[in-house]
C-alpha positions as CSV (number, residue, x, y, z in Angstrom):
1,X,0.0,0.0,0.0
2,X,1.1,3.7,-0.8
3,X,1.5,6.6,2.3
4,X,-0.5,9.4,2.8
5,X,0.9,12.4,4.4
6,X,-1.5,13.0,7.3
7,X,-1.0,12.4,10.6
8,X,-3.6,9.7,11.5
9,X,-4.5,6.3,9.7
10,X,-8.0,6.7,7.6
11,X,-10.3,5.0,9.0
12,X,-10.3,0.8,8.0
13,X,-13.1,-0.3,6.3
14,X,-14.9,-2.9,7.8
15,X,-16.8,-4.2,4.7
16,X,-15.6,-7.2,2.9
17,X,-13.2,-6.4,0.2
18,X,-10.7,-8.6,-2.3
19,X,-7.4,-9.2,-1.9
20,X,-4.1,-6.7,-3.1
21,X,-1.6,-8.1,-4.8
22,X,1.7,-7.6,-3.9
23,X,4.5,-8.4,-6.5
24,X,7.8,-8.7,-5.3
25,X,10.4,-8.6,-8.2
26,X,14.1,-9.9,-7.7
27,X,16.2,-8.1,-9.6
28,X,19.6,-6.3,-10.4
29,X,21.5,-3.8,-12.2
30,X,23.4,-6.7,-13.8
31,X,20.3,-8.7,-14.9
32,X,20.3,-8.7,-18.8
33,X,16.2,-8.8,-18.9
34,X,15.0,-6.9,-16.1
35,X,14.3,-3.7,-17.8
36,X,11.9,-6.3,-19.8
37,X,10.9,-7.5,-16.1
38,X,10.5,-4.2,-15.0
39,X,8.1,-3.3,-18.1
40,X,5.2,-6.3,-17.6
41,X,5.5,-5.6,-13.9
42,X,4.4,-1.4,-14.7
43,X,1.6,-2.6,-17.4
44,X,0.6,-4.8,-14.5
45,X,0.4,-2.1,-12.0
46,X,-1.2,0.7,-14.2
47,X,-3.9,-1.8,-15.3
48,X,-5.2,-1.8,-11.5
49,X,-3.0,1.0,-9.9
50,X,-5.2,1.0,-6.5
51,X,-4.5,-3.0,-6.0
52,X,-0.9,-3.8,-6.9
53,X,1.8,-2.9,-5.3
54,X,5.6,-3.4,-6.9
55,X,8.3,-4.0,-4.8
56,X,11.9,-4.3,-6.2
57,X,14.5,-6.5,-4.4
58,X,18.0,-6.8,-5.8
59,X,19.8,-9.9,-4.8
60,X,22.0,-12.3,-6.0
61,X,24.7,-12.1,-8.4
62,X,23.2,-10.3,-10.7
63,X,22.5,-7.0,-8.1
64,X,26.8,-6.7,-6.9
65,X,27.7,-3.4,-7.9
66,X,31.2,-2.5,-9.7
67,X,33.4,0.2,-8.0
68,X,31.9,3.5,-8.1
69,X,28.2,2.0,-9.0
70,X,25.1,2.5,-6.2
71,X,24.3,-0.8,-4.0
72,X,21.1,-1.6,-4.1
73,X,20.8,-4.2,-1.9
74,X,19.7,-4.6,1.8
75,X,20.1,-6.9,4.6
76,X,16.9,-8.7,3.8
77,X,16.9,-9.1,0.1
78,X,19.3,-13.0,0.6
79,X,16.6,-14.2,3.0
80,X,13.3,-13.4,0.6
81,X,15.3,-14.2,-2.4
82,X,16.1,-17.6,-0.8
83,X,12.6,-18.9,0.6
84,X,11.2,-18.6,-3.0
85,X,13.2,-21.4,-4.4
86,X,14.0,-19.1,-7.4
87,X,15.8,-20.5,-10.2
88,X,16.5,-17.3,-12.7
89,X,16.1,-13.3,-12.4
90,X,13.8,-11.5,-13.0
91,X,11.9,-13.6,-10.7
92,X,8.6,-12.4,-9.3
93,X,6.1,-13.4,-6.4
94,X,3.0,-12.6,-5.6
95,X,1.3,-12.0,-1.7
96,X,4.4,-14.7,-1.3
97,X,1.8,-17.4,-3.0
98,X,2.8,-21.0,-4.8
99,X,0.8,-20.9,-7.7
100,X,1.0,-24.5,-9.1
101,X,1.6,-24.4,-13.0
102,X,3.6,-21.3,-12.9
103,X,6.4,-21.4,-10.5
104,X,10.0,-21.3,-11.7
105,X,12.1,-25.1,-10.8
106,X,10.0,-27.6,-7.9
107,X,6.2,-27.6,-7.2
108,X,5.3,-25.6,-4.3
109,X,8.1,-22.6,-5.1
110,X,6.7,-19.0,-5.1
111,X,8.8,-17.7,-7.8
112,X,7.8,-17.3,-11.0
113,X,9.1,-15.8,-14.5
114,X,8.1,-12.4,-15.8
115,X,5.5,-14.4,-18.6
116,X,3.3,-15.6,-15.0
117,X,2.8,-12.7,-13.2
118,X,-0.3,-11.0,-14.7
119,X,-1.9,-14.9,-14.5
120,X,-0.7,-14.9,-10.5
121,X,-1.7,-11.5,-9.9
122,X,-5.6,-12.1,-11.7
123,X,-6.1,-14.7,-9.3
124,X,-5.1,-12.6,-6.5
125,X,-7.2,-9.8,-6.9
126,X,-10.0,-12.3,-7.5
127,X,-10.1,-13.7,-4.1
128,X,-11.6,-12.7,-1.3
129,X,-9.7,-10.7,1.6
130,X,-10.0,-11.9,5.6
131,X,-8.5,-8.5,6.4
132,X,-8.1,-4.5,5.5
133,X,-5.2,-2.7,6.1
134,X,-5.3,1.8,6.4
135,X,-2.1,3.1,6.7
136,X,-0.6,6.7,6.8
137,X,2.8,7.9,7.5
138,X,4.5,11.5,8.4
139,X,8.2,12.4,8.0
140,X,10.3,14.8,10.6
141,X,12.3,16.3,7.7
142,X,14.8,17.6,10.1
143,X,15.5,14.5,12.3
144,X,14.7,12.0,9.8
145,X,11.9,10.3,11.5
146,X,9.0,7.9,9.9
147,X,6.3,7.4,11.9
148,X,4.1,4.8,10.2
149,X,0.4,4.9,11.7
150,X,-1.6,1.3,10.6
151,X,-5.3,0.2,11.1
152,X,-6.4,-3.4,10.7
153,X,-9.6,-5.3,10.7
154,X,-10.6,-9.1,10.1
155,X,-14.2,-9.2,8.3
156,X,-13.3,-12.8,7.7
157,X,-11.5,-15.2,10.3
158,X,-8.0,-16.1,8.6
159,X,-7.1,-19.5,7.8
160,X,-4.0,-19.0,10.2
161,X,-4.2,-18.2,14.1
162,X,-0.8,-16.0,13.5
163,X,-0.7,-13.3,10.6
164,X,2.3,-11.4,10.1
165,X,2.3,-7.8,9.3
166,X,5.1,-6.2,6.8
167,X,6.1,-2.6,6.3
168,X,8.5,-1.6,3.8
169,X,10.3,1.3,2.6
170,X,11.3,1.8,-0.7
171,X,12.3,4.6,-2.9
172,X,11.5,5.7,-7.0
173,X,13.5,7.6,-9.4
174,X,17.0,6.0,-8.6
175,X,19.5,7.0,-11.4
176,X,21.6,4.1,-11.7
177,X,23.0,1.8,-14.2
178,X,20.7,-1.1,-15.4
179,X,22.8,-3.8,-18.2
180,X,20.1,-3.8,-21.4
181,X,18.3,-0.8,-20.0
182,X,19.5,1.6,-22.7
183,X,20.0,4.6,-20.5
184,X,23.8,4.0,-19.8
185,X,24.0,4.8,-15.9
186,X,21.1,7.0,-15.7
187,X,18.3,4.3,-15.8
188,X,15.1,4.7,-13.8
189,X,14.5,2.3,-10.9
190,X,11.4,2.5,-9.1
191,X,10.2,0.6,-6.3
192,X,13.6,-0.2,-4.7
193,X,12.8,-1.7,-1.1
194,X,15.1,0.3,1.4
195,X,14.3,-1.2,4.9
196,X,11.5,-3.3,6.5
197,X,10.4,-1.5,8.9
198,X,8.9,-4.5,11.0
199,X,11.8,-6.4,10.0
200,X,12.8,-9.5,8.4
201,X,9.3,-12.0,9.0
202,X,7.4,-9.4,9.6
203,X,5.5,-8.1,13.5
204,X,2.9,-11.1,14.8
205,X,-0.6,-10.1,15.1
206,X,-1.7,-12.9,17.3
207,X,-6.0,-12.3,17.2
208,X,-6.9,-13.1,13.2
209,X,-10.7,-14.0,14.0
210,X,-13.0,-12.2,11.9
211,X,-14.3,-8.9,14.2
């Protein structure tokens, strides 16, 4: 989901609503077709801007940077990149989901190649939602502090008794190089995760019943 400047979380609807999708895209400045990648994943977005959100990880071999070149990466991008039994870059998941039929390498793996994602992400926006998330966030310009402000609420029980809750930073309009991006070291990345703020697996909410 995208921030809000205001001080105070909107209100959370408590109406039943379909699921987001959230595509996560493993990447890297040295990956040959993720400009391609990058591409299917904004036609995805812009063709249902209000229920997918893009989130760029660069990990791997592919995302090193040469001397002088911006690093990408973050603490957490070796972690997700390794529980989605990826087997090539771009690699994309979506809500973190096995979709049988699509996934790159073994049954039951969550990544998937760039020609899958529009098929995983219809699915996804097609099923029902047990929860819905509000969320603003304000900035301190001069100290540098985020304060997030998040609103949940179950109109369905979830299939879990734990969910986890993720909030991640990440930043647009990077100049950078990008190898077959065609715009030397000026290439536009977008949707670079920075941090987690609820770090690596997420902050437990323990009460998932519908209410």
């Amino acid at each position: 989901f995208s921030f809000q400047l205001s001080a105070q979380a909107p209100p959370v609807s408590t109406l039943p609503q379909n699921k987001n999708a959230v595509l996560e895209i493993y990447d890297g400045i040295y990956c040959t077709y993720c400009p391609q990648g990058h591409q299917i994943a904004g036609e995805i977005h812009n063709n249902a801007p209000n229920d997918v959100v893009l989130l760029s990880i660069h990990s791997g071999q592919y995302a090193v940077p040469g001397p002088g070149e911006p690093d990408f990466r973050t603490e957490f991008g070796a972690a997700l990149a390794g529980q989605t039994g990826l087997t090539g870059f771009p690699a994309g998941t979506v809500n973190r989901h096995a979709f049988p039929g699509l996934q790159q390498g073994l049954a039951g793996n969550t990544a998937m190649n760039r020609v899958n994602w529009q098929n995983a992400v219809n699915q996804t926006l097609a099923e029902p939602s047990p929860v819905n998330l509000a969320a603003a966030a304000t900035i301190d310009v001069a100290t540098g502090l985020l304060t997030v402000n998040l609103e949940f609420y179950y109109t369905a029980s979830s299939y879990a008794s734990t969910n986890f809750l993720h909030v991640a930073l990440m930043q647009n309009h990077i100049a950078g190089p990008q190898i077959g991006g065609a715009a030397g070291d000026f290439y536009d990345h977008n949707h670079v995760l920075r941090h987690l703020l609820t770090g690596q697996w997420g902050q437990a909410i323990g009460t998932t019943t519908a209410g």
